[in-house]
MINU-255037 format. One record per residue: residue number from 1; residue in three letters; x negated, y negated, z negated of N, C-alpha, C, O, CB in turn. Coordinates in nm, 3 decimals. Glycine has a CB too. Layout:
! residues N
<resi->NUM, resn->ALA, n.x->X, n.y->Y, n.z->Z, ca.x->X, ca.y->Y, ca.z->Z, c.x->X, c.y->Y, c.z->Z, o.x->X, o.y->Y, o.z->Z, cb.x->X, cb.y->Y, cb.z->Z> $
...
! end
This chain:
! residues 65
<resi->1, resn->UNK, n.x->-4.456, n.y->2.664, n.z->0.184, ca.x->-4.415, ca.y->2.545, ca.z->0.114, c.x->-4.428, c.y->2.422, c.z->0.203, o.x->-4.353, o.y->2.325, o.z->0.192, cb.x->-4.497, cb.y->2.528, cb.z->-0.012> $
<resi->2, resn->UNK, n.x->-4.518, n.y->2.431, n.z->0.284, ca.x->-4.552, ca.y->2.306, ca.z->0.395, c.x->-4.444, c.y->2.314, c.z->0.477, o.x->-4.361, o.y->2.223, o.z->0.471, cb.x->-4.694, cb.y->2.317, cb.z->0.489> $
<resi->3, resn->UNK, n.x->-4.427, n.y->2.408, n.z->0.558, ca.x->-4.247, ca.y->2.370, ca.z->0.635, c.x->-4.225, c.y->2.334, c.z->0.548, o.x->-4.294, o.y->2.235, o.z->0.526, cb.x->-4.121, cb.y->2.469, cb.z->0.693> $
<resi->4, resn->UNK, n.x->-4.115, n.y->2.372, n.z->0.417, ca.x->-4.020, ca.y->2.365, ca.z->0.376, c.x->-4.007, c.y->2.216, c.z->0.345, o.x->-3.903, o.y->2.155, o.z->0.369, cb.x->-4.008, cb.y->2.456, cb.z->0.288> $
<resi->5, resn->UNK, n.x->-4.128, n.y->2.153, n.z->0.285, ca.x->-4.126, ca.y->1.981, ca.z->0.313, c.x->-4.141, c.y->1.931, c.z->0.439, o.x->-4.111, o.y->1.814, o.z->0.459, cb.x->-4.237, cb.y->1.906, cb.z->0.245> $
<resi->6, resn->UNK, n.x->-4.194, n.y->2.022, n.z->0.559, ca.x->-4.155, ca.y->1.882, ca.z->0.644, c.x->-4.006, c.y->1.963, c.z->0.722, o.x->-3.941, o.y->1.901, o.z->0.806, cb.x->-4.318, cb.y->1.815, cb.z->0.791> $
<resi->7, resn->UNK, n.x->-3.984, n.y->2.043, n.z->0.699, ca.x->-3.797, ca.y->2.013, ca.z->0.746, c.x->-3.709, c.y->1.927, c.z->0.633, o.x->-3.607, o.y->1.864, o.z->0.657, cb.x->-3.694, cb.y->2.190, cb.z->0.754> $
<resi->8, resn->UNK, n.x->-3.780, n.y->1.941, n.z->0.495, ca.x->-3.704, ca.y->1.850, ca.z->0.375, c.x->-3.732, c.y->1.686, c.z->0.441, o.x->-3.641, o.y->1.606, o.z->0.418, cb.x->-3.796, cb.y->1.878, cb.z->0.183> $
<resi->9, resn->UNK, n.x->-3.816, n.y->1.650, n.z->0.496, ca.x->-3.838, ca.y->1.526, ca.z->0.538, c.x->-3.836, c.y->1.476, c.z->0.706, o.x->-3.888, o.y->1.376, o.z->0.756, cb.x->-3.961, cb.y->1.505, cb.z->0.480> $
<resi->10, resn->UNK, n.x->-3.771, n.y->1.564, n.z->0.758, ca.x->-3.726, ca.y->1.586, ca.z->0.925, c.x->-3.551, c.y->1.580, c.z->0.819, o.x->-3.504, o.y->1.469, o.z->0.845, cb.x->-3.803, cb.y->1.802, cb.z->1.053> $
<resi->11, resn->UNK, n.x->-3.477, n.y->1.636, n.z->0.744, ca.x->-3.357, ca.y->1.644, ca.z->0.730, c.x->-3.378, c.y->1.467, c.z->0.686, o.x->-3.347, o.y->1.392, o.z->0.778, cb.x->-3.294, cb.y->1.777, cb.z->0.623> $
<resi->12, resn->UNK, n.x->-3.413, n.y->1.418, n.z->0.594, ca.x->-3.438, ca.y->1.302, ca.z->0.505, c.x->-3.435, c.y->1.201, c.z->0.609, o.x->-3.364, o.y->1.103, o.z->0.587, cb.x->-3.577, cb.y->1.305, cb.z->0.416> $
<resi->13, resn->UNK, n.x->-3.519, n.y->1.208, n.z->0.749, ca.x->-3.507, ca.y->1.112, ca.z->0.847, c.x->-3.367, c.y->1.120, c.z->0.913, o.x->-3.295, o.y->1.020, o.z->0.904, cb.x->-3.617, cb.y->1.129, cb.z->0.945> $
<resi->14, resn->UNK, n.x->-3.321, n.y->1.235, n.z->0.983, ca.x->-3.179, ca.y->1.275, ca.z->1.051, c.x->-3.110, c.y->1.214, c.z->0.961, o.x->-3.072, o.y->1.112, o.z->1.017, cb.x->-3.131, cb.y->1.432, cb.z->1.071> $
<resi->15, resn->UNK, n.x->-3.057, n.y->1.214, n.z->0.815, ca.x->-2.938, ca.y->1.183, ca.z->0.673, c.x->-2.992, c.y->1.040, c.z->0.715, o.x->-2.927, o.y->1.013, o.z->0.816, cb.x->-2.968, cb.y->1.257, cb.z->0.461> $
<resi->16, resn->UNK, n.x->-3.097, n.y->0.913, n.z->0.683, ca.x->-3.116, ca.y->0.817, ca.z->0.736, c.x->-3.030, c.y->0.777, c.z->0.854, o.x->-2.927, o.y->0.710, o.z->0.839, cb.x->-3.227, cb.y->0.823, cb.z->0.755> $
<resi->17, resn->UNK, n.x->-3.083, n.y->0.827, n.z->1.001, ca.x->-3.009, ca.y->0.772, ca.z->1.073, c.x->-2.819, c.y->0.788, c.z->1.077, o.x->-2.726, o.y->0.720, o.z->1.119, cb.x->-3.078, cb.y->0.810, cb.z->1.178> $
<resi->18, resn->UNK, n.x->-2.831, n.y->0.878, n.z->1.029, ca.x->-2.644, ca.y->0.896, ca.z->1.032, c.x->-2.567, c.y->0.801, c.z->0.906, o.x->-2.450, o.y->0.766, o.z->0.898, cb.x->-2.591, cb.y->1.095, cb.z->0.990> $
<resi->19, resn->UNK, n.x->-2.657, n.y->0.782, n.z->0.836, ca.x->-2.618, ca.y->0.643, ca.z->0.729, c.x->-2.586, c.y->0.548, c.z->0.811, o.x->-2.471, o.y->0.511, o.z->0.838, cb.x->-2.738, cb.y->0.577, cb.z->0.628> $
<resi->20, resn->UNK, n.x->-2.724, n.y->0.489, n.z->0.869, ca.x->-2.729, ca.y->0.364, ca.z->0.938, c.x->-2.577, c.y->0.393, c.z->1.043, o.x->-2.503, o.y->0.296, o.z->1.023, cb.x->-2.902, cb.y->0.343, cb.z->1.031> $
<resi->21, resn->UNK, n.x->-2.521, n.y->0.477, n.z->1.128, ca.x->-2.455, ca.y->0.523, ca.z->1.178, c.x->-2.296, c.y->0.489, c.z->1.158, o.x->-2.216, o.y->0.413, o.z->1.213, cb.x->-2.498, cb.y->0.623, cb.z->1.161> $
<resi->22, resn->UNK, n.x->-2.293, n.y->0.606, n.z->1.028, ca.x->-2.187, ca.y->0.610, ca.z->0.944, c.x->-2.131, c.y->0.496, c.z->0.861, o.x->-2.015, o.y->0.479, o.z->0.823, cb.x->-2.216, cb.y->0.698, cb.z->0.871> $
<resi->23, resn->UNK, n.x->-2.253, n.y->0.412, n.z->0.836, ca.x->-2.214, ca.y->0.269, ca.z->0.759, c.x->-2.136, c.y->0.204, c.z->0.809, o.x->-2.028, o.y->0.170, o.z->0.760, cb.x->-2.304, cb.y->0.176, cb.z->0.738> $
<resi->24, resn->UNK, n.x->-2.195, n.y->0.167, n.z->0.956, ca.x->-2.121, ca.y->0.042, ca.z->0.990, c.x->-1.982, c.y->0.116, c.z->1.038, o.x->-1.885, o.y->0.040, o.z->1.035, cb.x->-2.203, cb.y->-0.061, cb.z->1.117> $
<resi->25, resn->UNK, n.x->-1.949, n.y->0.263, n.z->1.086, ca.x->-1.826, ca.y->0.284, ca.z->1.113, c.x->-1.736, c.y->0.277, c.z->0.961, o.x->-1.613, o.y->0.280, o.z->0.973, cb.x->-1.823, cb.y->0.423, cb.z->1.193> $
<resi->26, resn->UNK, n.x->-1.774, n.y->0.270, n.z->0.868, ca.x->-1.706, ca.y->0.288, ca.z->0.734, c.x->-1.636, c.y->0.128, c.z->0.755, o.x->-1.514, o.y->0.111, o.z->0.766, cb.x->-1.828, cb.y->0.322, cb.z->0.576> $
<resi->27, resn->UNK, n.x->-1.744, n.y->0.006, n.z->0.760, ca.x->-1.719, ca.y->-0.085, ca.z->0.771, c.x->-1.651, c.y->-0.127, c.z->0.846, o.x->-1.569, o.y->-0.210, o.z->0.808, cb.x->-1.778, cb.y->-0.121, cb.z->0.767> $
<resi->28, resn->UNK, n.x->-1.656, n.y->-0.086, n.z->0.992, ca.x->-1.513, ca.y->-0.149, ca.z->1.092, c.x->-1.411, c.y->-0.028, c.z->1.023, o.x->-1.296, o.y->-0.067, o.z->1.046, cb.x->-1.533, cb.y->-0.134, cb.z->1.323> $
<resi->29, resn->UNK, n.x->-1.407, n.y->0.061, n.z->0.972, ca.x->-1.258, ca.y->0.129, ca.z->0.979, c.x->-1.192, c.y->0.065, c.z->0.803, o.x->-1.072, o.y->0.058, o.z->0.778, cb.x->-1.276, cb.y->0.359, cb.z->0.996> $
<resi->30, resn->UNK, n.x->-1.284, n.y->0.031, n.z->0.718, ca.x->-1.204, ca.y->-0.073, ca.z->0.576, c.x->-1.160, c.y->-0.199, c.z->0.642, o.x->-1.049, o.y->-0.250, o.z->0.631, cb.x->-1.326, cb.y->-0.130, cb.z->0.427> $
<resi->31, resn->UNK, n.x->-1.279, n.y->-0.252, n.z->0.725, ca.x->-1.173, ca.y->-0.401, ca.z->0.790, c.x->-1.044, c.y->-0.348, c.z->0.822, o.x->-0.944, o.y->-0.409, o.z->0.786, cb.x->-1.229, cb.y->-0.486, cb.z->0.953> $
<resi->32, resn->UNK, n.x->-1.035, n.y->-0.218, n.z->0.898, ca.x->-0.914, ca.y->-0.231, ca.z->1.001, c.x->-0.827, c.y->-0.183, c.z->0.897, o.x->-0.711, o.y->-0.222, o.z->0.911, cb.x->-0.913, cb.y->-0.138, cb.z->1.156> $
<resi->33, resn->UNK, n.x->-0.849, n.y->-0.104, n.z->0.787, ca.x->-0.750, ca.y->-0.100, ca.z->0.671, c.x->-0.698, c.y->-0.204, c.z->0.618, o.x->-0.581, o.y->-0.214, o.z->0.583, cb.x->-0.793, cb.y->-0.047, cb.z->0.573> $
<resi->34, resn->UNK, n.x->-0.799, n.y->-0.300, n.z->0.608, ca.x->-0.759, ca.y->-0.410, ca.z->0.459, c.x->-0.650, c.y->-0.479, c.z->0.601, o.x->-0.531, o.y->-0.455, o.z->0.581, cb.x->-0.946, cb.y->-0.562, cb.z->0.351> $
<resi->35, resn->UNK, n.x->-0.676, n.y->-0.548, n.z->0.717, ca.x->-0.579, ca.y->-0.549, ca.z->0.801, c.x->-0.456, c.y->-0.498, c.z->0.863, o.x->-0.365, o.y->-0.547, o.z->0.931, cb.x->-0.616, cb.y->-0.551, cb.z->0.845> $
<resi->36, resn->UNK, n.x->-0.486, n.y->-0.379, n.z->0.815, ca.x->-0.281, ca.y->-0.302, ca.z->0.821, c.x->-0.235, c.y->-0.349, c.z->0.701, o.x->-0.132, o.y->-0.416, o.z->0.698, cb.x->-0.241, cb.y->-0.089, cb.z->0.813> $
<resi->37, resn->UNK, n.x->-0.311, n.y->-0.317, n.z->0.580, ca.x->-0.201, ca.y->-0.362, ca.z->0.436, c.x->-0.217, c.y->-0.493, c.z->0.459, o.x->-0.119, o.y->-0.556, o.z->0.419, cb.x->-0.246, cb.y->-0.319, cb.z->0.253> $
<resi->38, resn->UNK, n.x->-0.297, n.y->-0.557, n.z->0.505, ca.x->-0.310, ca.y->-0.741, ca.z->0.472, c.x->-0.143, c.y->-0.749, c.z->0.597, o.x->-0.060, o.y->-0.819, o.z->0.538, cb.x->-0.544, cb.y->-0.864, cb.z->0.565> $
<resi->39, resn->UNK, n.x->-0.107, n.y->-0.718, n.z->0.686, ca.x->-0.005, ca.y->-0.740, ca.z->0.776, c.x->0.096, c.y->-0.664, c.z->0.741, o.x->0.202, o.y->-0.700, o.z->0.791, cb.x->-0.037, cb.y->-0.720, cb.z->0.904> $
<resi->40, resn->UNK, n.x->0.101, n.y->-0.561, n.z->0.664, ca.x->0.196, ca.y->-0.502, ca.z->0.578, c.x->0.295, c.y->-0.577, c.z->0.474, o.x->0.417, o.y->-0.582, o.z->0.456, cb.x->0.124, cb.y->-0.419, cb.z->0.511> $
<resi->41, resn->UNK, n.x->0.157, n.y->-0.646, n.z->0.401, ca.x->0.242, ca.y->-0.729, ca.z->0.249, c.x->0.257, c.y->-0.836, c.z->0.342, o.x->0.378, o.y->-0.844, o.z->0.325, cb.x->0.143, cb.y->-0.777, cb.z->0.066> $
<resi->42, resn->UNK, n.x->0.230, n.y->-0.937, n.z->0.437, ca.x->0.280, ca.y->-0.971, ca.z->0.509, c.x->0.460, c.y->-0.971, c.z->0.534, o.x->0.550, o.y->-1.040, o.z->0.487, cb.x->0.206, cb.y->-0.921, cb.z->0.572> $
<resi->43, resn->UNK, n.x->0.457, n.y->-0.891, n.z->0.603, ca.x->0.549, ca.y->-0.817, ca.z->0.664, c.x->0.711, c.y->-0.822, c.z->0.543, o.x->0.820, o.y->-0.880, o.z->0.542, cb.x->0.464, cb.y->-0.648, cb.z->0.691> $
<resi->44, resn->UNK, n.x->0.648, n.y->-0.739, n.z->0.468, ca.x->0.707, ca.y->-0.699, ca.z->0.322, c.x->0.719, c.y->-0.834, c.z->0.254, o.x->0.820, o.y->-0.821, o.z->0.185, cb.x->0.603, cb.y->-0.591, cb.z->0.227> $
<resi->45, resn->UNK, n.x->0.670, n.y->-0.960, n.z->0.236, ca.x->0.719, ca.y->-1.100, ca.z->0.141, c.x->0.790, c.y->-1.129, c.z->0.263, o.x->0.901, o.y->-1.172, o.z->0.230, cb.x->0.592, cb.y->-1.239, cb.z->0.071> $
<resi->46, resn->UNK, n.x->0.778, n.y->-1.126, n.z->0.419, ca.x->0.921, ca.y->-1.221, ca.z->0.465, c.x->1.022, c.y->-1.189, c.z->0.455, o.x->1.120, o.y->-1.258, o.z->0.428, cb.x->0.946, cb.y->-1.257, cb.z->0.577> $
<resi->47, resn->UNK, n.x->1.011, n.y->-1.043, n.z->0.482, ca.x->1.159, ca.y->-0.950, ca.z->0.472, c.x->1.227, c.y->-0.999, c.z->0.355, o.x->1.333, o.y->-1.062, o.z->0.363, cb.x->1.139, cb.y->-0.774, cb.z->0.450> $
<resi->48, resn->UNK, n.x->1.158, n.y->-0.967, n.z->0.225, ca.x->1.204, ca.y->-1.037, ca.z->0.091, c.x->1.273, c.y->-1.204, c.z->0.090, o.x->1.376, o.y->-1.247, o.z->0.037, cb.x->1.063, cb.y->-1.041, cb.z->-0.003> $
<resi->49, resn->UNK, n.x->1.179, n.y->-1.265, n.z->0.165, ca.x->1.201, ca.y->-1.439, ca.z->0.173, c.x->1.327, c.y->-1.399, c.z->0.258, o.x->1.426, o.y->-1.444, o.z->0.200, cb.x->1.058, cb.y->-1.563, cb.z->0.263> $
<resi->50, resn->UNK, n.x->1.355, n.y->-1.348, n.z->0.348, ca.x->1.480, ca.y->-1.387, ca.z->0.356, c.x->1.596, c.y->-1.306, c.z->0.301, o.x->1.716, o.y->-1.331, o.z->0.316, cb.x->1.498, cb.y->-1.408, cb.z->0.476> $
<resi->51, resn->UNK, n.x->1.547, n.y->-1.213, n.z->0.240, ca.x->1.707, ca.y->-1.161, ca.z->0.176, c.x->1.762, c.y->-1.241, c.z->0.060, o.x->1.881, o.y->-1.261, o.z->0.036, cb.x->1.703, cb.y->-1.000, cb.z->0.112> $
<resi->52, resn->UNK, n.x->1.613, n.y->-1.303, n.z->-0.039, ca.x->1.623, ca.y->-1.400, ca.z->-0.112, c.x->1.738, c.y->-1.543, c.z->-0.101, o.x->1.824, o.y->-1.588, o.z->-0.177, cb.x->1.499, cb.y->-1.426, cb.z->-0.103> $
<resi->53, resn->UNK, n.x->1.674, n.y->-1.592, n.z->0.063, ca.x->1.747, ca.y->-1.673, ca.z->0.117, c.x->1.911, c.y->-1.698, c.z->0.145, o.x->1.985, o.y->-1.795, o.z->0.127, cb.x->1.695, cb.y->-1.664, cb.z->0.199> $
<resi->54, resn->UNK, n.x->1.930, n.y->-1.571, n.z->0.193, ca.x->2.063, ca.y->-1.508, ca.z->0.178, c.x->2.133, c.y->-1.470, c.z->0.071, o.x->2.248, o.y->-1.425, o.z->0.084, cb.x->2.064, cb.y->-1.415, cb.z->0.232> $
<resi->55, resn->UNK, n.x->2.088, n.y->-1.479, n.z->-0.019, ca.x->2.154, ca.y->-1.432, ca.z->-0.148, c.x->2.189, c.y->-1.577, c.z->-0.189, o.x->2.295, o.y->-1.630, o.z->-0.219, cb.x->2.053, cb.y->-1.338, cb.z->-0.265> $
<resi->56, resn->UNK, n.x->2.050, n.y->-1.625, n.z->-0.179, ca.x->2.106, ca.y->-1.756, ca.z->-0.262, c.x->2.213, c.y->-1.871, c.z->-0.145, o.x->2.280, o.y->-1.967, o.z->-0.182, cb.x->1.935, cb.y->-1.858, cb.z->-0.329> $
<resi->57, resn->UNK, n.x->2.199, n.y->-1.825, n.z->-0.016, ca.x->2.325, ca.y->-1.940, ca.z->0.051, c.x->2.504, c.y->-1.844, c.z->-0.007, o.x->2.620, o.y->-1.884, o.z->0.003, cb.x->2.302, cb.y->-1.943, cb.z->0.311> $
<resi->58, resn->UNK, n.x->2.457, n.y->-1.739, n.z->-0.053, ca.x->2.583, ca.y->-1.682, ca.z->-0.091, c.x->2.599, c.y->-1.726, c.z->-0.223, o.x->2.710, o.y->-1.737, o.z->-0.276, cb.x->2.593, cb.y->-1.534, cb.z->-0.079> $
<resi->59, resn->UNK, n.x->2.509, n.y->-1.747, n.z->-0.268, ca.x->2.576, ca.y->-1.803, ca.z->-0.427, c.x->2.610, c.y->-1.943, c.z->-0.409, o.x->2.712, o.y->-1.980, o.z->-0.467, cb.x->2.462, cb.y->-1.797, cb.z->-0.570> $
<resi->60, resn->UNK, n.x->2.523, n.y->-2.057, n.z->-0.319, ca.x->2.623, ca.y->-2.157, ca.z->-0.298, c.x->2.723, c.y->-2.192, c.z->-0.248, o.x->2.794, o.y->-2.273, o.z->-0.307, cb.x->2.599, cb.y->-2.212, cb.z->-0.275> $
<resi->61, resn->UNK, n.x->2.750, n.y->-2.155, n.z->-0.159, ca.x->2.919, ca.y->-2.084, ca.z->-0.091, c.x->2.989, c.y->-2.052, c.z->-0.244, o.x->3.040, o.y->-2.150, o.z->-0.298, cb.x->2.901, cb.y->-1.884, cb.z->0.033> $
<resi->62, resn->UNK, n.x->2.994, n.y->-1.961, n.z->-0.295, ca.x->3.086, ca.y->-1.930, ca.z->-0.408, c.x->3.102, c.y->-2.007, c.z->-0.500, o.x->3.204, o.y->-1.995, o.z->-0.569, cb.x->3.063, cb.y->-1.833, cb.z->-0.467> $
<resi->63, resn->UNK, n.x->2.990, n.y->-2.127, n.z->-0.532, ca.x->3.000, ca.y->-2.255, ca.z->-0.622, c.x->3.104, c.y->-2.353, c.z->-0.584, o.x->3.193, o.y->-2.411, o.z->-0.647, cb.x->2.870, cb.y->-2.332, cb.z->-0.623> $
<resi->64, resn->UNK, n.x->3.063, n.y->-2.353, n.z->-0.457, ca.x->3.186, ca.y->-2.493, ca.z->-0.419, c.x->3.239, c.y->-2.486, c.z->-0.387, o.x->3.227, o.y->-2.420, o.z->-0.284, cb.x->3.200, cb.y->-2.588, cb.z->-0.368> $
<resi->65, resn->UNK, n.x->3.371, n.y->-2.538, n.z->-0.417, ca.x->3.494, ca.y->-2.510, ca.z->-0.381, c.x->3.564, c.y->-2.507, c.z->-0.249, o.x->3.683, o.y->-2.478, o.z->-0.242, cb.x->3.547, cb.y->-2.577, cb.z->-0.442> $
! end
C-alpha cells in the first residue's frame, strides 16, 4: 500500500508539472485561434463592404437618368 501512494503522489507531482506546461501552451495556441477568426471576420466584413458598395453605385447609376 506504501508504493502504491508514493507512485500515486510521484504521478500527482509529474500531472502538476505538465499542467503548468500544458497551460500556458493551451494559452498561446487560443490567442493564436481567437487571431485567425479575429482576421477572418475581418477579412469576411470587407469583402461584404465592398460588394455592398457596388451594389449600391449600381442602383445609383439606374436612378438617374
Amino acid at each position: 500500500m506504501t508504493g502504491a501512494t508514493s507512485l500515486y503522489s510521484l504521478y500527482l507531482e509529474r500531472f502538476a508539472q505538465y499542467t503548468a506546461i500544458y497551460g500556458s501552451l493551451v494559452g498561446i495556441i487560443s490567442t493564436l485561434i481567437f487571431f485567425y477568426l479575429l482576421g477572418a471576420i475581418f477579412v469576411l466584413g470587407t469583402e461584404l463592404n465592398g460588394i455592398l458598395a457596388e451594389m449600391w453605385e449600381q442602383i445609383e447609376k439606374e436612378e438617374t437618368p
